[in-house]
N, C-alpha and C positions, 0 to 999 in steps of 0.2 A: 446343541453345540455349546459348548463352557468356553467363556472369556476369561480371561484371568482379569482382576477389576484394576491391578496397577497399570497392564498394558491397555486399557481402556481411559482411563485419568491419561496416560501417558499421552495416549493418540490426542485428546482432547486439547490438553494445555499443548499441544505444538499446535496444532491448529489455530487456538486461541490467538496466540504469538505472530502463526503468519498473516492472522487480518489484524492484528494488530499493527504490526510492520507496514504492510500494504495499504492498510486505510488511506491515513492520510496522504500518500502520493497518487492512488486511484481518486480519489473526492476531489485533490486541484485537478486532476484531468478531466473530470467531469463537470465541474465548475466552471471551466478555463471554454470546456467545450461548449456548455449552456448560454454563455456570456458571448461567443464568437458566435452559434445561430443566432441568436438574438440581433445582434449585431448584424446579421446577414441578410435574418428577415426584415430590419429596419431597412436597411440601406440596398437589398437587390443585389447583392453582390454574391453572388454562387459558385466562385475560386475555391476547388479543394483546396488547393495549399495552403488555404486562408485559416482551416482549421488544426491542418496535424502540426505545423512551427509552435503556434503558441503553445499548444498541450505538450509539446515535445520539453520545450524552454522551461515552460512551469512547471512541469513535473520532473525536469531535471536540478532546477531551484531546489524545490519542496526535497528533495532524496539530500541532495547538499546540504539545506538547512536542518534536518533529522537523523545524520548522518550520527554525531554522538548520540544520540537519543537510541536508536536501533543499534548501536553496537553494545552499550549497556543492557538492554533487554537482552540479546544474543549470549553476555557475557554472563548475567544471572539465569538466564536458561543454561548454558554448559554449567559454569558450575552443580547446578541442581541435578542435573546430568550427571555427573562424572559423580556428585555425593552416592545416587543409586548405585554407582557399580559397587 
């Protein structure tokens, strides 16, 4: 089977892009989450709702706070985009 190797780079660098977007608001959700068991297994407290607010909260922060930052990447991905066609 032959790939053609631009659409290969192609598929890549969008990939690249979307863990790069997603990183950092997946990492406070997991952080946010480590920090709440933590907290759970000190103190005996084993309330679902005790987990998904916070995660919910800081990972809605973290997307607010990176908000310009991912729409610049987005915007030098199209661009580079639209330079191929």
């Amino acid at each position: 089977m032959y790939y053609d190797e631009s659409t290969v780079d192609l598929v890549r660098t969008t990939l690249i892009l979307t863990l790069k977007v997603a990183a950092p608001i997946l990492g406070a959700g997991v952080v946010i989450g480590l920090v709440i068991s933590i907290l759970q297994s000190v103190t005996s407290i084993q309330d679902q709702t005790l987990t998904f607010v916070p995660k919910i909260v800081g990972m809605v922060l973290v997307t607010i706070l990176i908000t310009p930052w991912v729409v610049n990447r987005l915007v030098e991905f199209s661009i580079d985009m639209f330079s191929l066609v």
